[in-house]
Backbone bond lengths (Angstrom), bond angles and torsions (degrees), N, CA, C in turn:
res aa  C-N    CA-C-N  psi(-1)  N-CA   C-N-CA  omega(-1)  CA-C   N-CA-C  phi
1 X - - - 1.436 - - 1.527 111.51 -
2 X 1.414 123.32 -28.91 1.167 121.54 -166.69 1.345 106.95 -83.78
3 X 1.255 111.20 -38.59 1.701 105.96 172.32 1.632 131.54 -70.76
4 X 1.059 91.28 -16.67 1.339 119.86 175.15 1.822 107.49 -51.78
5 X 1.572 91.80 -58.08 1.507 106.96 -171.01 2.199 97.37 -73.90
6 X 1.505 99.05 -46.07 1.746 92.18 176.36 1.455 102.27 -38.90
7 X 1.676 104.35 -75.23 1.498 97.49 -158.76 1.888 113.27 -57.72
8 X 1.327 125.53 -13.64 1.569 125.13 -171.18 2.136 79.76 -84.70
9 X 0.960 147.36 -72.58 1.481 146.24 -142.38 1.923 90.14 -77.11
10 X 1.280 120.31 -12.89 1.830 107.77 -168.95 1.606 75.75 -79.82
11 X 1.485 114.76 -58.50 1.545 126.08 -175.10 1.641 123.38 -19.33
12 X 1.162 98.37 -68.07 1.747 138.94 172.59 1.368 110.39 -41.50
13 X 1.882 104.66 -43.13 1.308 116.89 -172.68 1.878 121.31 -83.64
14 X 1.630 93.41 -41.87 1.043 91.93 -178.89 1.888 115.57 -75.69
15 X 1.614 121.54 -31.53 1.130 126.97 167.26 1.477 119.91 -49.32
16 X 1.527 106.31 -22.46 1.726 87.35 165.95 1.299 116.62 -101.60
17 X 1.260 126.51 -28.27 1.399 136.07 152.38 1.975 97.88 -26.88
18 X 0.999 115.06 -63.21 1.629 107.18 -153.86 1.586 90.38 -67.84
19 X 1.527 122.72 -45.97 1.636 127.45 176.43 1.247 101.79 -40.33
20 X 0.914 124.08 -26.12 1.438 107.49 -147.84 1.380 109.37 -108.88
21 X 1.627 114.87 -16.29 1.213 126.97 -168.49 2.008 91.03 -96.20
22 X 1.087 109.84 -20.42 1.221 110.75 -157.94 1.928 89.38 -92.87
23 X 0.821 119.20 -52.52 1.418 128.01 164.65 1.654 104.85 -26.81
24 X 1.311 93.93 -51.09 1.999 102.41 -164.76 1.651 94.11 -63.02
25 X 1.057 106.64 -42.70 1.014 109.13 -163.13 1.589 134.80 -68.72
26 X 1.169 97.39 -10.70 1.647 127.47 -173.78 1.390 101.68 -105.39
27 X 1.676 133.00 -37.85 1.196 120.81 168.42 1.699 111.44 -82.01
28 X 0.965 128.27 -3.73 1.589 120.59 173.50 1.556 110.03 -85.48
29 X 1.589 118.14 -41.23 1.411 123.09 170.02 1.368 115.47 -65.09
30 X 1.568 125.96 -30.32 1.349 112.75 179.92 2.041 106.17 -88.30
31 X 1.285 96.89 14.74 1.624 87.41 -167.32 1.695 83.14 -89.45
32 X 1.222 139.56 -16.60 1.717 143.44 178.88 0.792 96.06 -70.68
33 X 1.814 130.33 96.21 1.311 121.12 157.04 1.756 106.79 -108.74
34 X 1.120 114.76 -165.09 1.671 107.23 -179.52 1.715 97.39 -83.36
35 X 0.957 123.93 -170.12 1.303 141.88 173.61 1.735 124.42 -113.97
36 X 1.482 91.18 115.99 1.781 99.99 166.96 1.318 121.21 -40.69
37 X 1.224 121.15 127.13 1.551 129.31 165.88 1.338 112.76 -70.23
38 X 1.426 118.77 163.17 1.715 122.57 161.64 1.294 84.29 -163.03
39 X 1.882 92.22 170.75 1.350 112.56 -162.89 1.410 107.61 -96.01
40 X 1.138 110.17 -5.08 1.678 116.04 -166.83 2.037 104.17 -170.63
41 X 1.360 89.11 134.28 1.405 104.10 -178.43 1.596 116.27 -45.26
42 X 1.510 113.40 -31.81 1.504 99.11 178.19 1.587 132.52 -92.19
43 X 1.658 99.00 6.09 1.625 127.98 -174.99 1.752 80.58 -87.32
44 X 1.340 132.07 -51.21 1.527 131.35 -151.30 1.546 89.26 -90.90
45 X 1.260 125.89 -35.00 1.563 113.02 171.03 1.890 120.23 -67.77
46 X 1.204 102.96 -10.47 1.866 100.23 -148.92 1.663 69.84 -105.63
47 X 1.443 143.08 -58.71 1.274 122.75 175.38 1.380 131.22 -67.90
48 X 1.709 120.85 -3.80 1.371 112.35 166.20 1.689 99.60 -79.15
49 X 1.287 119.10 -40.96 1.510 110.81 179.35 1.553 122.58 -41.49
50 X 1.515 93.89 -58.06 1.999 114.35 -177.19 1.646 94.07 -66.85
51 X 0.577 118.23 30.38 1.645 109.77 173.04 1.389 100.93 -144.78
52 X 1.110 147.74 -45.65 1.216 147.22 -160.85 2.006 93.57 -98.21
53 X 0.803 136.63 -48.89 1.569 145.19 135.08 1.933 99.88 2.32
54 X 1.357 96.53 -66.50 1.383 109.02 -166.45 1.098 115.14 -88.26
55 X 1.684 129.40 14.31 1.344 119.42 170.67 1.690 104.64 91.19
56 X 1.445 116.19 -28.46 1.331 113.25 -173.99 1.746 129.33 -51.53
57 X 0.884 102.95 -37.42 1.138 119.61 -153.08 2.184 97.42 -141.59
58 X 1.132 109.97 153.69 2.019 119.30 -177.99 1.505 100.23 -93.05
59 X 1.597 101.98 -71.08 1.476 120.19 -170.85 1.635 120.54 -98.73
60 X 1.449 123.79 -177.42 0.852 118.87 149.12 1.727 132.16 -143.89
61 X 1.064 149.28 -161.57 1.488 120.97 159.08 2.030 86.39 -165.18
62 X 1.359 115.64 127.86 1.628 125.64 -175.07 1.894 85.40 -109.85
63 X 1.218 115.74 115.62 1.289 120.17 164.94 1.827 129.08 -114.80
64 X 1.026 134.51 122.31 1.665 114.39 -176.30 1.339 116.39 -92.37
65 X 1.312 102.74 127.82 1.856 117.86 -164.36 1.628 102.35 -103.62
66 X 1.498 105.79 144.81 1.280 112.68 -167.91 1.426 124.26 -37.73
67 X 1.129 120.49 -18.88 1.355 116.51 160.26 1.307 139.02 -101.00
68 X 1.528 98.10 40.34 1.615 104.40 161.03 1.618 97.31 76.13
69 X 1.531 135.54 7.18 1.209 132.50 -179.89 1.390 97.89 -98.55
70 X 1.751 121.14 173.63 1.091 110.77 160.55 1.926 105.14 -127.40
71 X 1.536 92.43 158.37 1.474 98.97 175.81 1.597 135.73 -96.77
72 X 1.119 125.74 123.15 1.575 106.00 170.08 1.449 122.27 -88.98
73 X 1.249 126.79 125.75 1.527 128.00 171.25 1.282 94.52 -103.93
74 X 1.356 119.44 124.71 1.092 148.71 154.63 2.037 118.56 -73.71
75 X 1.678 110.35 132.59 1.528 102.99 159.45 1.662 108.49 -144.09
């Protein structure tokens, strides 16, 4: 009986372990979204701040894309 319950609780244990990894895993891929445009580097700086300010958002990254726009990457 007692092993019974080891091997049912190793079971138990590892099935949320895999949930859980699989869970992680689905919120890190949906955190890749494309990136907001702006018209000017300090419009893409003043909303990576107000967002990261607000808990929204960790990181940020303001990049300029071939068309003279700029990008926000968000993490």
């Amino acid at each position: 009986m007692k092993n019974i319950r080891r091997v049912l609780t190793v079971s138990a244990v590892g099935a949320i372990a895999a949930s859980s990894l699989a869970l992680g895993a689905g919120s890190a891929s949906a955190a890749t979204a494309s990136p907001r445009l702006f018209s000017s580097a300090v419009a893409c700086q003043t909303a990576g701040n107000t967002w990261a300010q607000q808990g929204k958002i960790t990181g940020f990254r303001c990049a300029q894309t071939k068309d003279n726009a700029w990008a926000l990457y968000v993490w």
